[in-house]
ROLOMAR-448652 format. One line per field, with one value per residue: residue number from 0; residue in three letters; x, y, z of N, C-alpha, C in turn. Coordinates in steps of 0.2 Angstrom, whole numbers. Layout:
REM ROLOMAR-448652
i <- [NUM:...];
aa <- [ALA:...];
nx <- [X:...];
ny <- [Y:...];
nz <- [Z:...];
cax <- [X:...];
cay <- [Y:...];
caz <- [Z:...];
cx <- [X:...];
cy <- [Y:...];
cz <- [Z:...];
***
This chain:
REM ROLOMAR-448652
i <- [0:1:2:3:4:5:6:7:8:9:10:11:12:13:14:15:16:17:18:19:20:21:22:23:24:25:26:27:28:29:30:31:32:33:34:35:36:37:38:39:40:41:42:43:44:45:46:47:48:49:50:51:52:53:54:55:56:57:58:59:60:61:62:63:64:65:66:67:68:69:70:71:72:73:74:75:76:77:78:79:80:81:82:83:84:85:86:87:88:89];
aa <- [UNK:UNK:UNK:UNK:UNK:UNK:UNK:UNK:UNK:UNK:UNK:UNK:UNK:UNK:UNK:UNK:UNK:UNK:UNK:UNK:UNK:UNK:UNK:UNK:UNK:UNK:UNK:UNK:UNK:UNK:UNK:UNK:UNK:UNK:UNK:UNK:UNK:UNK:UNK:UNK:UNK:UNK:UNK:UNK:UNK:UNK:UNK:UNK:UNK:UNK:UNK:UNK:UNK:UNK:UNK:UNK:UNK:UNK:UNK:UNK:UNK:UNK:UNK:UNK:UNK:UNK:UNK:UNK:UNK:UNK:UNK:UNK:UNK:UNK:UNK:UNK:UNK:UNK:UNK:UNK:UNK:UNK:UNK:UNK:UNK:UNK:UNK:UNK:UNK:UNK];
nx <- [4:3:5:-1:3:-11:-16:-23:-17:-3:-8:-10:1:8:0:5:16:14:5:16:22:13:10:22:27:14:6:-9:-17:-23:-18:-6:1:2:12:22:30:34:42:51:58:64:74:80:84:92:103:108:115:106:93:82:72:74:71:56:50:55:44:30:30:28:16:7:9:5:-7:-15:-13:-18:-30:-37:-42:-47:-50:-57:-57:-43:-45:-53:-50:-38:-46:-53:-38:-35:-45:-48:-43:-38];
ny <- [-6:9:28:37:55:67:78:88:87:93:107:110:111:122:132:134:139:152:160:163:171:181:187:192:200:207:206:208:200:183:177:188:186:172:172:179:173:162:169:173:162:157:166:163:150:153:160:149:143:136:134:143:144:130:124:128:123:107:109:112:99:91:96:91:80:77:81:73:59:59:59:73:75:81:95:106:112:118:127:134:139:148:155:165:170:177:185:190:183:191];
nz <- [0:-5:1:-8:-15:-18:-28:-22:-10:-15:-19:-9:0:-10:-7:7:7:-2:7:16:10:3:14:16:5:0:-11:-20:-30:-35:-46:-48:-35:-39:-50:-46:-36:-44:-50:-42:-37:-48:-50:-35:-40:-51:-46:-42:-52:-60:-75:-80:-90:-93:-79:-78:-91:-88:-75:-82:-89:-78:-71:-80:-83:-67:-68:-77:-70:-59:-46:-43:-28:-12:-15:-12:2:1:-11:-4:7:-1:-7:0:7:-5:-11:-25:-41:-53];
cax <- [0:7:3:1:-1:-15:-14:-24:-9:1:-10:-8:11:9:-5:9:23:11:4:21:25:8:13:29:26:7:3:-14:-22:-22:-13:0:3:4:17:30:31:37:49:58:58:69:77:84:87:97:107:114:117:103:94:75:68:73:65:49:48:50:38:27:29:26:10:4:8:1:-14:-18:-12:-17:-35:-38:-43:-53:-47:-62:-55:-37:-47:-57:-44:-35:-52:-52:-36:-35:-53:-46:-38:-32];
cay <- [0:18:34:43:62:69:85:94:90:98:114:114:113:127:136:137:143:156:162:168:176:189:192:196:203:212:206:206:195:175:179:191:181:164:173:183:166:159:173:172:155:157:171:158:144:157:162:141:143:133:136:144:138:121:121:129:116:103:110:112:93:87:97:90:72:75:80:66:54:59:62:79:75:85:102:112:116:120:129:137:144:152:162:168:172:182:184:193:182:195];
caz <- [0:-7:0:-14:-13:-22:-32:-18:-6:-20:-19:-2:-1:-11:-2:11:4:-4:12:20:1:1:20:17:1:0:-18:-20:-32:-36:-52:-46:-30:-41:-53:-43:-33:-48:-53:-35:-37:-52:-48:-33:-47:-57:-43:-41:-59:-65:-82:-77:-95:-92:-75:-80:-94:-81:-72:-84:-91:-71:-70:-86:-79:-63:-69:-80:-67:-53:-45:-39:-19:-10:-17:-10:6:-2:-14:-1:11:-4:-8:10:7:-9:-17:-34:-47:-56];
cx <- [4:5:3:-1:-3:-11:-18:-19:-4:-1:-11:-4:10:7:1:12:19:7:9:21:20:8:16:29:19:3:-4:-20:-18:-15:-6:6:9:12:22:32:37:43:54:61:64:76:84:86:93:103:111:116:114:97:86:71:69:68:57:46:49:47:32:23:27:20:6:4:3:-7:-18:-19:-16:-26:-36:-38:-47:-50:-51:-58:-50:-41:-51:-53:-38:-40:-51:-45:-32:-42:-51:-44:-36:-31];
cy <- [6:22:40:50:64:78:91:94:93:104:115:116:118:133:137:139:150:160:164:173:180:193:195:201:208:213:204:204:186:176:180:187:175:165:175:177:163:162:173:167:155:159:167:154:146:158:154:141:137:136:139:143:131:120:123:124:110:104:110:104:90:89:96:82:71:76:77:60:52:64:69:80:81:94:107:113:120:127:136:143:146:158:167:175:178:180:186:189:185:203];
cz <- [0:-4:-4:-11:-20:-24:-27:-13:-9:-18:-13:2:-2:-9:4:13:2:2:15:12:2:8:19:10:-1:-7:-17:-25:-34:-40:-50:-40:-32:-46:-52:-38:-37:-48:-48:-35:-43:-53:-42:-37:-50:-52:-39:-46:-62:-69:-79:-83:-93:-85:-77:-86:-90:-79:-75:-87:-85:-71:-73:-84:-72:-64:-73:-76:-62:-51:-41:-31:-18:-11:-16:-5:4:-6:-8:4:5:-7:-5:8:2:-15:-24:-36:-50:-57];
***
């Protein structure tokens, strides 16, 4: 028996990382929040001296695997306490 992790524990992971970033930061919509994440994120990478298209096409190829693979889970609460915590998308 596996424990797999669903893709809402994915969006939760993320949901957590993302909640110290709009504190510490004060971006205020989904979008913008979900986007300057990324660019930090890169921004780190870049400063190991790894390649930030290569990871964003990894990334891109994982999140295209996991969502094919991989059942959603219960993505309302995740979903739900990211509302709360930025109603705007964009």
């Amino acid at each position: 028996m596996t424990n797999e992790i669903s893709n809402a524990d994915r969006a939760a992971f993320a949901l957590a990382a993302i909640t110290d970033f709009i504190a510490k930061t004060g971006v205020d919509t989904a979008r913008d929040a979900i986007s300057d994440l990324i660019v930090d994120l890169l921004h780190l990478a870049r400063g190991r001296g790894l390649n930030a298209q290569t990871i964003l096409n990894n990334a891109s190829g994982m999140f295209e695997e996991e969502t094919l693979d991989d059942t959603e889970g219960p993505m309302t609460d995740v979903q739900s306490i990211f509302m709360r915590l930025l109603p705007q998308d964009a």
